[in-house]
C-alpha positions as CSV (number, residue, x, y, z in Angstrom):
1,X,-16.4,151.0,188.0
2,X,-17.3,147.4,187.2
3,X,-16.3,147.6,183.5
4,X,-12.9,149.4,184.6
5,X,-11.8,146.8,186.8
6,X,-13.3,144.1,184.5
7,X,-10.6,145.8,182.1
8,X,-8.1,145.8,184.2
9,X,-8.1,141.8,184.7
10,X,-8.1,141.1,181.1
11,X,-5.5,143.9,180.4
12,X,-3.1,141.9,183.2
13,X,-4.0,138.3,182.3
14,X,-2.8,139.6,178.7
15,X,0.1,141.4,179.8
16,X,1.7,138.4,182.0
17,X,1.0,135.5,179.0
18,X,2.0,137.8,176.7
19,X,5.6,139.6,178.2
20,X,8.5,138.3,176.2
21,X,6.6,135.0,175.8
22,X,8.5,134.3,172.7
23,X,12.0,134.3,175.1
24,X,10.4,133.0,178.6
25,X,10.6,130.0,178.4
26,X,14.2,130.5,177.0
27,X,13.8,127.5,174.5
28,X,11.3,125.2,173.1
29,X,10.3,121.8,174.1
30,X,10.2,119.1,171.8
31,X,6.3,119.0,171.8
32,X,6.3,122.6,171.6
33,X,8.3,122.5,168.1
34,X,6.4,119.2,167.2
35,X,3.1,121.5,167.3
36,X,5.0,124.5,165.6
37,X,6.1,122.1,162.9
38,X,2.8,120.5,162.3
39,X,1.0,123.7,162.2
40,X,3.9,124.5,159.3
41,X,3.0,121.6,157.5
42,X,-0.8,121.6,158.1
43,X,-0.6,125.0,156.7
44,X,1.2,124.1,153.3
45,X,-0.7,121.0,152.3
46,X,-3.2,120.2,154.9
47,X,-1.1,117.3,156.0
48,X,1.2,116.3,159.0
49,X,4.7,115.9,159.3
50,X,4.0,111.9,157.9
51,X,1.8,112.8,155.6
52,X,-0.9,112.1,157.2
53,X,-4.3,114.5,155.5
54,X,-6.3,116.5,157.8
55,X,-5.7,114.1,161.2
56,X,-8.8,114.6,163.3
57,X,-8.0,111.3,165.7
58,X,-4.2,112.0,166.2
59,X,-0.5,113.4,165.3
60,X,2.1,111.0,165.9
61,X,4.5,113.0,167.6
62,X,7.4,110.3,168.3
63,X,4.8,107.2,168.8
64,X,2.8,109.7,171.5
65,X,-0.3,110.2,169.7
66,X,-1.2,113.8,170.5
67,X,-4.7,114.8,169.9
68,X,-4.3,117.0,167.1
69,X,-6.2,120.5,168.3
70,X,-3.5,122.1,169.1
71,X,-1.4,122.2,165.8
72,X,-4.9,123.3,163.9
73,X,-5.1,126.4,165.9
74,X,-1.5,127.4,165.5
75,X,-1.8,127.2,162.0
76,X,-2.8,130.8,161.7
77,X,0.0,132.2,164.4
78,X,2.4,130.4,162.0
79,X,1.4,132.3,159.3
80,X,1.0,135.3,160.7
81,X,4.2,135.0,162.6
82,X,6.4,132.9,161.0
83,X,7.9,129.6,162.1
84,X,9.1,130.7,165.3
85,X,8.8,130.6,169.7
86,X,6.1,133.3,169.9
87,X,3.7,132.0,167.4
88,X,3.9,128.3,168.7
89,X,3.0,129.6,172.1
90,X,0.5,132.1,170.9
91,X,-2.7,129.6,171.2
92,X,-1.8,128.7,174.5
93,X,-1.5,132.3,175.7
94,X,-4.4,133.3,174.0
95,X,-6.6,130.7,174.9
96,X,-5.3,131.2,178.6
97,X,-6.4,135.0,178.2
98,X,-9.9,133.6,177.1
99,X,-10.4,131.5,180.2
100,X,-9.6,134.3,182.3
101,X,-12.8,136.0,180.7
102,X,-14.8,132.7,180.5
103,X,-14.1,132.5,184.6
104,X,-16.0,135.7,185.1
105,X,-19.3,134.8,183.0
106,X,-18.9,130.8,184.6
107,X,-19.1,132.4,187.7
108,X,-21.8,134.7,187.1
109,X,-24.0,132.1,186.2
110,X,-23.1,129.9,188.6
111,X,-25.0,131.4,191.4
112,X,-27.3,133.4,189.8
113,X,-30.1,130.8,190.1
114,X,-32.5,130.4,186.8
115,X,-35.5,132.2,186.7
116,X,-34.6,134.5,190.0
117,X,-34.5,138.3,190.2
118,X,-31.7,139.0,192.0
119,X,-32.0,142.1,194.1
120,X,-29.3,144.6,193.6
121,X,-27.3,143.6,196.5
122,X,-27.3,140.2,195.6
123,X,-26.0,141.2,192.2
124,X,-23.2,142.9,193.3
125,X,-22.3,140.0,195.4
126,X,-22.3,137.9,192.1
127,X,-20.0,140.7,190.2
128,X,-17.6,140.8,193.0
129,X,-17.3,136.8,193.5
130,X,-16.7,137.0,189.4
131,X,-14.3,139.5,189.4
132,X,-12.4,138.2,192.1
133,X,-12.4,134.4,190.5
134,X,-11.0,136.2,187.2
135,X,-8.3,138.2,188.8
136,X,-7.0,134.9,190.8
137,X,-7.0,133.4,187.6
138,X,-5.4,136.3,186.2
139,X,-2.2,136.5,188.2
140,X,-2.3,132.4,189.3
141,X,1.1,131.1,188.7
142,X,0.1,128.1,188.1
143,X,-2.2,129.4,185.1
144,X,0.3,132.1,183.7
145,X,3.2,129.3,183.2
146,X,0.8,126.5,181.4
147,X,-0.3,129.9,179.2
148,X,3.3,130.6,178.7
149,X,4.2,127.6,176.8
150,X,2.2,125.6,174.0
151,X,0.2,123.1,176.3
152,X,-2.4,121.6,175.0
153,X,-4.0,120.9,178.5
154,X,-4.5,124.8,178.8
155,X,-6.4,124.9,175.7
156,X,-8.1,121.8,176.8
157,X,-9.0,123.8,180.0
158,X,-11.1,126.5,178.2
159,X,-13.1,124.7,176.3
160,X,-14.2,123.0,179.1
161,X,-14.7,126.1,181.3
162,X,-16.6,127.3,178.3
163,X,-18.7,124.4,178.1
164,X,-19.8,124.5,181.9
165,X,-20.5,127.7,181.1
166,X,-22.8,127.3,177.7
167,X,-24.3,124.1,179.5
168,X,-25.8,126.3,182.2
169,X,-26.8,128.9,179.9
170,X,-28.6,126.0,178.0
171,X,-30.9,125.0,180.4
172,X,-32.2,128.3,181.0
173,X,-34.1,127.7,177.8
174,X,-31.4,129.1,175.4
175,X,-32.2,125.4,174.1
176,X,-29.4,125.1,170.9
177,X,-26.8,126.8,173.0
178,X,-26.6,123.0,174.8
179,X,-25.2,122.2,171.1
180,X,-22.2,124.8,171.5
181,X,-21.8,123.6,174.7
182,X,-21.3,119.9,173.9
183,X,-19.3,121.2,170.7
184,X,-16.9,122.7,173.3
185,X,-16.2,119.6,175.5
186,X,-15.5,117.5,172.4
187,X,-12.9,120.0,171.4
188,X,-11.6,119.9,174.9
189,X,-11.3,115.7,174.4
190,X,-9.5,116.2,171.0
191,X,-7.3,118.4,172.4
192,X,-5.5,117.1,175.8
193,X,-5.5,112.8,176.6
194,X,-6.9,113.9,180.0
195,X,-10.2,116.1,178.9
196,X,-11.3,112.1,177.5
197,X,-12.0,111.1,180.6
198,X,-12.4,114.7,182.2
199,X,-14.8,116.2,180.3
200,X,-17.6,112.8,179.6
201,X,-17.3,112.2,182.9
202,X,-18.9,116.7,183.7
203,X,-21.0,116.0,181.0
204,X,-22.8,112.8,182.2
205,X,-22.9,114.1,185.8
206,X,-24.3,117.8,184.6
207,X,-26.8,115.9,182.7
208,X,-27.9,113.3,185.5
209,X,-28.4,116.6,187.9
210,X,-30.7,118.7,185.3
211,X,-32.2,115.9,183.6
212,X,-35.9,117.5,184.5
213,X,-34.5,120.5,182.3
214,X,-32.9,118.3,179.5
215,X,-36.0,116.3,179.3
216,X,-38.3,119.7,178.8
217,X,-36.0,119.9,175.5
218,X,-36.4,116.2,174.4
219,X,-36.5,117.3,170.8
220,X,-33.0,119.0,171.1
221,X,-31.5,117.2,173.7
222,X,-31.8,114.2,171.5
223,X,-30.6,116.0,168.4
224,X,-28.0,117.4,170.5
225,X,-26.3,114.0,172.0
226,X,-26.7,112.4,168.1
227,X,-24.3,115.1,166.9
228,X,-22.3,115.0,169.8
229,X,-21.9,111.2,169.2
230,X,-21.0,111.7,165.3
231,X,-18.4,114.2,166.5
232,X,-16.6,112.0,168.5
233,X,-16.6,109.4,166.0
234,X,-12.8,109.9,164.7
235,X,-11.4,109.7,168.3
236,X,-13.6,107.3,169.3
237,X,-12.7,104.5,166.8
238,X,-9.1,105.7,167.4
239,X,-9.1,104.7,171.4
240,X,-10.0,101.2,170.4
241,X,-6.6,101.1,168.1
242,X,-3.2,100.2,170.6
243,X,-1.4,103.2,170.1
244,X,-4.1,104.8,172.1
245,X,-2.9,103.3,175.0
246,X,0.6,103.8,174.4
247,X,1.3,106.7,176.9
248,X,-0.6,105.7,179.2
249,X,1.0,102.2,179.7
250,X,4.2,104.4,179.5
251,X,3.3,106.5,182.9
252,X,0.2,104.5,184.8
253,X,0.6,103.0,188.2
254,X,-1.1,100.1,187.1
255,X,2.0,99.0,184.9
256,X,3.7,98.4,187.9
257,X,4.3,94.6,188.3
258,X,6.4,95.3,191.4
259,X,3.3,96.0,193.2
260,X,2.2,92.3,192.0
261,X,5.3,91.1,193.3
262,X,5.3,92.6,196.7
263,X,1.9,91.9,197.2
264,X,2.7,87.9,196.3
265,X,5.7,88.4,198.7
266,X,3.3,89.5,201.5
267,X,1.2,86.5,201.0
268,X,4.2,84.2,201.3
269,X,5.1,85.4,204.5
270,X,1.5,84.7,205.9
271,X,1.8,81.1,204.9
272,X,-0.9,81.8,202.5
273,X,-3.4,82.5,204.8
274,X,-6.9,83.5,203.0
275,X,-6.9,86.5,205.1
276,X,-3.6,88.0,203.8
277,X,-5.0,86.6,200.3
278,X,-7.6,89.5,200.9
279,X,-5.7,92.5,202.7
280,X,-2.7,91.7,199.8
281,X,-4.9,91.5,197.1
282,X,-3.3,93.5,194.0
283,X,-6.5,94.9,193.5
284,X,-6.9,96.5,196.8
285,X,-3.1,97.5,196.9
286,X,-3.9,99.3,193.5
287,X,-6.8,100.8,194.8
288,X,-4.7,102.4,197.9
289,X,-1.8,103.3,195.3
290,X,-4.5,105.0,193.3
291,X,-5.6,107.1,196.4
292,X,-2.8,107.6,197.3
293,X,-1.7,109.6,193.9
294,X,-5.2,110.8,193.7
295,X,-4.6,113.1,197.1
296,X,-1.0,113.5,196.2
297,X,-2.5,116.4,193.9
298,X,-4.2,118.0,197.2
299,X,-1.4,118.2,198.8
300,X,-0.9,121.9,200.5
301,X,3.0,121.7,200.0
302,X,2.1,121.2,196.1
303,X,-1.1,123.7,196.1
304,X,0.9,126.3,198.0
305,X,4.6,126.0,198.9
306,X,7.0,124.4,196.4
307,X,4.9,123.5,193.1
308,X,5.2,120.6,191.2
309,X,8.3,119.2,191.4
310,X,8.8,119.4,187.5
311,X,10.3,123.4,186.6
312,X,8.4,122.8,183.5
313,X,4.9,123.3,185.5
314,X,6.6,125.7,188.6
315,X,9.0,128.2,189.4
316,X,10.1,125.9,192.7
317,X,10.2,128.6,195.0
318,X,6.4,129.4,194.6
319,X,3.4,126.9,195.1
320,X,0.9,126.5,192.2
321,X,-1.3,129.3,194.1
322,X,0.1,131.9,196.5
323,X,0.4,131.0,199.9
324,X,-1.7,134.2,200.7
325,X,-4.7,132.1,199.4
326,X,-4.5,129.4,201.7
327,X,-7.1,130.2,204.6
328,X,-9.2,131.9,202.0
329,X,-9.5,128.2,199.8
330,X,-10.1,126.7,203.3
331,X,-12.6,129.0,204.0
332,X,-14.6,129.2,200.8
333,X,-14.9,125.6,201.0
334,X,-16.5,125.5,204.1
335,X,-18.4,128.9,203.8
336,X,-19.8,127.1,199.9
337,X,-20.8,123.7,201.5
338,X,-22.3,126.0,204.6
339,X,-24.3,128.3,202.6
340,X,-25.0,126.4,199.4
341,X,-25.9,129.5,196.7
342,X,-26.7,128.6,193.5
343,X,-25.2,126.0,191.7
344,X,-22.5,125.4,194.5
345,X,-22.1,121.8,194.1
346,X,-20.5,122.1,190.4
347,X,-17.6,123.5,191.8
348,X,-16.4,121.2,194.4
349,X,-17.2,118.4,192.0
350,X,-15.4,119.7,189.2
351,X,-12.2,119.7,191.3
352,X,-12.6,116.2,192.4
353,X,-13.8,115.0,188.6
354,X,-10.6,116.7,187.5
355,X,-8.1,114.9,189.2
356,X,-9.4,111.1,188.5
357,X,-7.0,110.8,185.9
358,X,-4.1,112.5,187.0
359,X,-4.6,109.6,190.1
360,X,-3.9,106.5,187.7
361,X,0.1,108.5,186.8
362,X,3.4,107.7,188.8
363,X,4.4,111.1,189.0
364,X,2.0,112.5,191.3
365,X,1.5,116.0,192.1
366,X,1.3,116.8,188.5
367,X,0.2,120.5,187.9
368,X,-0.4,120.2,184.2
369,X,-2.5,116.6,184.0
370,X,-5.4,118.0,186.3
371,X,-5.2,121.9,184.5
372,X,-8.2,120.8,183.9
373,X,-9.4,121.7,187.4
374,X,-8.8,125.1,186.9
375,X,-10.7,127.4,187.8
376,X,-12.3,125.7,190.4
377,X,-9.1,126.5,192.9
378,X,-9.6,129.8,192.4
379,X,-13.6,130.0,192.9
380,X,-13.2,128.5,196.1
381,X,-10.4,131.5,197.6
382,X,-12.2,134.1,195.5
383,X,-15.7,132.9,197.4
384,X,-13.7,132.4,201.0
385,X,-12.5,135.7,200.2
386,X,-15.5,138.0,199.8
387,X,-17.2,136.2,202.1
388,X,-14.8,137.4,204.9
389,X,-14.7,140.8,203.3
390,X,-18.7,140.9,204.0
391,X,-18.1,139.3,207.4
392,X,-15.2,142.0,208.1
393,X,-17.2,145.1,206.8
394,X,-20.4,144.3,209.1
395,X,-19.0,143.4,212.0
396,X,-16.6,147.1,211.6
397,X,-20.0,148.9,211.1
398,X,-21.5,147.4,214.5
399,X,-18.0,148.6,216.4
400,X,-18.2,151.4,218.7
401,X,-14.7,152.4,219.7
402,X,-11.4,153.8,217.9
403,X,-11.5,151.3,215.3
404,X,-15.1,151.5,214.1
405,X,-14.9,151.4,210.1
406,X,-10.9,151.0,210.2
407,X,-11.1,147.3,210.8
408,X,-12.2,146.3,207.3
409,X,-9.5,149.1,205.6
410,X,-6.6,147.2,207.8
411,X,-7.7,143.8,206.2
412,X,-7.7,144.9,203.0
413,X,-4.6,146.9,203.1
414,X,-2.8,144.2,204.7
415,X,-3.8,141.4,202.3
416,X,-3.3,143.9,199.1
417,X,0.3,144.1,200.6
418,X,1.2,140.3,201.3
419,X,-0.7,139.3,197.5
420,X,1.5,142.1,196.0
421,X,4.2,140.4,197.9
422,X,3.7,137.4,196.5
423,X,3.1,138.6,193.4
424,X,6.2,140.1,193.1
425,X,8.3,137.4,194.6
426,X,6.8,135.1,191.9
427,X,6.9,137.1,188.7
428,X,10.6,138.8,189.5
429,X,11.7,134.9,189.8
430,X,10.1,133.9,186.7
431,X,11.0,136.6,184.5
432,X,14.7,137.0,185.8
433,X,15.9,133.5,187.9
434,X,13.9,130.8,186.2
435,X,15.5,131.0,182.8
436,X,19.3,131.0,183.9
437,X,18.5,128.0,186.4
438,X,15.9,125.8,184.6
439,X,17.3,126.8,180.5
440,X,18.7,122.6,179.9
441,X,15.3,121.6,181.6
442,X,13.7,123.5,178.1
443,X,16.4,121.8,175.5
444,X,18.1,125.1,175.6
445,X,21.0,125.4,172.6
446,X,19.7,123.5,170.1
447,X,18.4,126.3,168.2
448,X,22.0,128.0,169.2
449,X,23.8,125.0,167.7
450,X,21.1,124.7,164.3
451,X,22.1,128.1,163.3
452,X,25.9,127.4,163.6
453,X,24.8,123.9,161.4
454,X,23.2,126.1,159.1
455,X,26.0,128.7,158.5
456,X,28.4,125.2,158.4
457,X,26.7,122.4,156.4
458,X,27.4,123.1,152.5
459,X,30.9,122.5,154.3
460,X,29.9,119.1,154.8
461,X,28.6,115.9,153.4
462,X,27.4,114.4,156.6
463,X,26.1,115.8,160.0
464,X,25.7,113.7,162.5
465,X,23.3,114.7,166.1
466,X,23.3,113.4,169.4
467,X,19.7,112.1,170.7
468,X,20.8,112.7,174.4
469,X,18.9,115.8,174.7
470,X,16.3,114.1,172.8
471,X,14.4,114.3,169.8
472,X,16.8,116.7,167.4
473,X,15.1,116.0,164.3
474,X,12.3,117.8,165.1
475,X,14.6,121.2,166.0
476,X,16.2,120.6,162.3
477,X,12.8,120.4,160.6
478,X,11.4,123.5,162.3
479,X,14.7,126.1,162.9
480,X,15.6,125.2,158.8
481,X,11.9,125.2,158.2
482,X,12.5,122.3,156.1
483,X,9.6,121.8,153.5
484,X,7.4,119.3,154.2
485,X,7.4,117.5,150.9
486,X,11.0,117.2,150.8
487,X,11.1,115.4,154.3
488,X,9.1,112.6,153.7
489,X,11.1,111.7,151.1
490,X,14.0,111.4,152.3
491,X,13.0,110.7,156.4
492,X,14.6,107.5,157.5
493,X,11.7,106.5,159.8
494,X,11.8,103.8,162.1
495,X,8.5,102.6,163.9
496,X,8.7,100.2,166.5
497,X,6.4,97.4,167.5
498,X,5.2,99.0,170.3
499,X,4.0,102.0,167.9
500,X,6.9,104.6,168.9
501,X,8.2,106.4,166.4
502,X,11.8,107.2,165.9
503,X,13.3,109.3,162.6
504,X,17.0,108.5,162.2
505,X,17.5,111.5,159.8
506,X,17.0,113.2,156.4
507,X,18.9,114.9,153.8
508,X,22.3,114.9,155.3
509,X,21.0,115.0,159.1
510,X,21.8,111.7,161.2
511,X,20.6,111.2,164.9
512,X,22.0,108.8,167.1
513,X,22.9,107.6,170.5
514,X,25.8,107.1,169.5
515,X,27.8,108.6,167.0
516,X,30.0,107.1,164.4
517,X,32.6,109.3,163.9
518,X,34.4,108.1,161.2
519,X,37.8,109.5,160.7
520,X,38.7,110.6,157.5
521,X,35.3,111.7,156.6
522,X,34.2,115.1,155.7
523,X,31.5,115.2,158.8
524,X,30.3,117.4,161.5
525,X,29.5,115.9,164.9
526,X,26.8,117.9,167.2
527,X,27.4,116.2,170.5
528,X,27.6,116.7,174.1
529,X,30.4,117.6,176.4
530,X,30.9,114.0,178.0
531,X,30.8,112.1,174.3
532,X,33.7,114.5,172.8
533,X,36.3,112.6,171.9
534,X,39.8,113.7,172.9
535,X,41.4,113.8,169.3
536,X,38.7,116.2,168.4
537,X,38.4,119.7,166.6
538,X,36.3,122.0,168.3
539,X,34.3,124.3,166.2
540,X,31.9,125.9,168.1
541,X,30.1,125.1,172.1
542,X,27.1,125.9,173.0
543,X,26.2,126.7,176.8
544,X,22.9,127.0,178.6
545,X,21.9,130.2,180.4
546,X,23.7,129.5,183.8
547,X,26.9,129.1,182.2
548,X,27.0,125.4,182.0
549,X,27.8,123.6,178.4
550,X,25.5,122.2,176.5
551,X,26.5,120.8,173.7
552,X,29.9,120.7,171.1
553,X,30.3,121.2,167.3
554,X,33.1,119.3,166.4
555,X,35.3,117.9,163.8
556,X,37.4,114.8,163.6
């Protein structure tokens, strides 16, 4: 029976990462088609879009500075696929179909203490907790959108579930699995900017608490944390270069020199009294701004009523988990901290480790910077869960009147009917209202408008592309599948200062701002609605899935 419902959890996480994945999301985003592209180019030559050889520290990506994980393991769905939405998404599905199974054997180890016979009860308490921390994961909305488009951070997540997982295994004296384990978390940190602080941070605090074990093992231990060292060597000489820092001076609270100024403003208005020197202190007002963004991501309307606020990370009319799960997360926290089985304390810290990050950003609740948490949210119901279930069934078997042994039947019923509920609410949204309302919020119709280009542009000796959407050049290389080779030739590159990269065009493609338009000239404009000019020809529009226009070929 185990095996069958085992089956069924991986047959559903495939089924809802998988559905139409290649046409929900109803576009790509431009990192989507900057991985898609990569991969492309990785495949033909074994270099990046700049012609950079085999990047292990980073892809450029517009001056962002990706680790480059990602665009390695979509190298194979290119092939296989072509150049196209499904197989640029595939790793991420795939990979989110993978944690789903990693959950149940994380879980299984978790409480099944090391060296300990479990009994047979206390074995199918284990299986049940597993199964029911898989499922969650299985059908979490939260997980089945990051698996739905190519996000590195859901990659990012597995590796590290896996290397919890292997970690634990390791220290039951499967001594060299320690070494897949730490292989796994330095994937996991050259694959999403957040697993660098995420996943040294698990490692150092796992080690700390079974240091007795690891020191058992010196031999390999040792051995182990050399070659985990040399690994990180590429990334690790990279984070001392600027660029490292690029994005994160772009969205960290700490960039803020308002808060310097109100804070200085405070003090003013205190005469400069040394107390209001202390209580104003930029340091301390950072360190409350910090917490502040830190809880933001605990927040129950974000966990379970409205999402993150982006449509990118949530439907909007469904909380990263089900409101169903609510008292059951409240409860398996206090029912894990009460009755503290196995290794009970990885979990909680795990959450909190997860988010540290994602508390230095502006836009706080952010679903996809603290993925990385996953599947601690869903340990926790799945634990608050069965323990009620076990509560439920022995208190039914002690009753004596009309409801004896119906008691624990209602409960399920009733909770198999308000998840369905859910579950349905959130998936019939998804597959049918989310495209139509949230298409522009994916770029939507700039693959519409590339194929009329390419049907159009012997027609013409220049074409010229609006940047409002943002980043075209990217959309060219990959829906022409423009060879590699030929664009760095003829890219017109522009690298700022700061280290942001900007390509102006290639071949005949122009992106701007601002377009020229220059009458008389044999050129196509790509622009949108607002930036038409009056005296124009219209060739072709282009609208996004709720009807509204996108953007206008056009003539002069």
């Amino acid at each position: 029976m185990k095996k069958l419902l085992f089956a069924g959890i991986i047959f559903t996480a495939i089924f809802l990462r998988f559905w139409q994945l290649g046409s929900n999301p109803p576009s790509l985003t431009w990192d989507e088609v900057t991985w898609g592209y990569n991969a492309y180019s990785l495949g033909i030559d074994g270099r990046d879009e700049f012609g950079r050889f085999l990047p292990l520290d980073y892809l450029e990506s517009f001056g962002d500075f990706k680790p480059p994980v990602y665009a390695y393991l979509a190298i194979i769905p290119v092939k296989l696929f072509g150049l196209n939405e499904f197989a640029v998404r595939f790793p991420s599905a795939f990979f989110g179909v993978l944690t789903v199974l990693a959950t149940y054997f994380l879980v299984k180890t978790l409480f099944h203490l090391r060296g300990v016979h479990l009994a047979t009860s206390e074995e199918l308490k284990t299986e049940n907790i597993a199964l029911l921390s898989a499922f969650l994961l299985a059908i979490s909305p939260w997980h089945i959108m990051l698996s739905r488009a190519a996000f590195e951070a859901n990659v990012a997540t597995f590796f590290i579930v896996l290397g919890v997982f292997l970690f634990l295994i390791a220290i039951r004296n499967n001594r060299w699995v320690l070494l897949i384990s730490v292989i796994s978390f330095v994937l996991s940190i050259y694959t999403f900017n957040t697993a660098r602080v995420v996943a040294p941070v698990l490692i150092l605090v796992l080690a700390f608490a079974f240091r007795k074990e690891l020191l058992k093992q010196k031999k390999e231990t040792l051995i182990v944390i050399i070659l985990g060292l040399i690994f990180l060597l590429p990334v690790a000489r990279f984070l001392t270069f600027p660029q490292a820092s690029l994005r994160f001076k772009e969205v960290n609270i700490f960039s803020d020199t308002g808060v310097i100024g109100n804070a200085n403003k405070q003090i003013e208005n205190d005469n400069n009294a040394f107390w209001s020197k202390i209580i104003h202190n930029r340091r301390f007002v950072y360190g409350v701004s910090y917490l502040k963004h830190y809880f933001d991501n605990l927040n129950p309307g974000f966990l379970f009523i409205k999402g993150d606020g982006n449509p990118k990370f949530s439907t909007q009319t469904v909380g990263q988990m089900y409101l169903w799960e609510l008292p059951f997360f409240v409860l398996g926290i206090l029912y894990l901290i009460r009755k503290k089985e196995g290794y009970w304390w990885i979990v909680p810290m795990w959450l909190l480790v997860g988010i540290i990050p994602a508390g230095t950003a502006r836009e706080t609740p952010h679903a996809l910077r603290i993925e990385t948490t996953l599947p601690t949210f869903q340990i926790l119901t799945a634990y608050g869960l069965y323990q009620i279930l076990v509560g439920l069934k022995t208190y039914d078997s002690r009753l004596k009147n009309f409801m004896k042994g119906r008691l624990f039947v209602i409960f399920c019923l009733t909770s198999s009917i308000l998840l369905l509920i859910n579950f349905l609410y959130f998936f019939h949204g998804y597959l049918v209202h989310y495209p139509r309302i949230y298409s522009g919020e994916w770029q939507y119709g700039y693959r519409e408008s590339i194929d009329f280009v390419k049907e159009k542009q012997n027609q013409y000796e220049k074409i010229e592309v609006t940047t409002a959407l943002g980043r075209p050049y990217v959309y060219y290389l990959f829906y022409t599948k423009k060879d590699p080779h030929e664009f760095r030739k003829q890219a017109i590159v522009e690298r700022e200062v700061f280290g942001f990269v900007n390509v102006r065009g290639f071949d005949k493609f122009r992106f701007m701002k601002k377009l020229e338009e220059e009458g008389g000239r044999n050129i196509l404009y790509i622009n949108t609605p607002s930036e038409v000019p009056k005296n124009a020809r219209i060739l072709r529009t282009f609208y996004l899935l709720n009807g509204n226009l996108s953007l206008v070929a056009y003539s002069l």
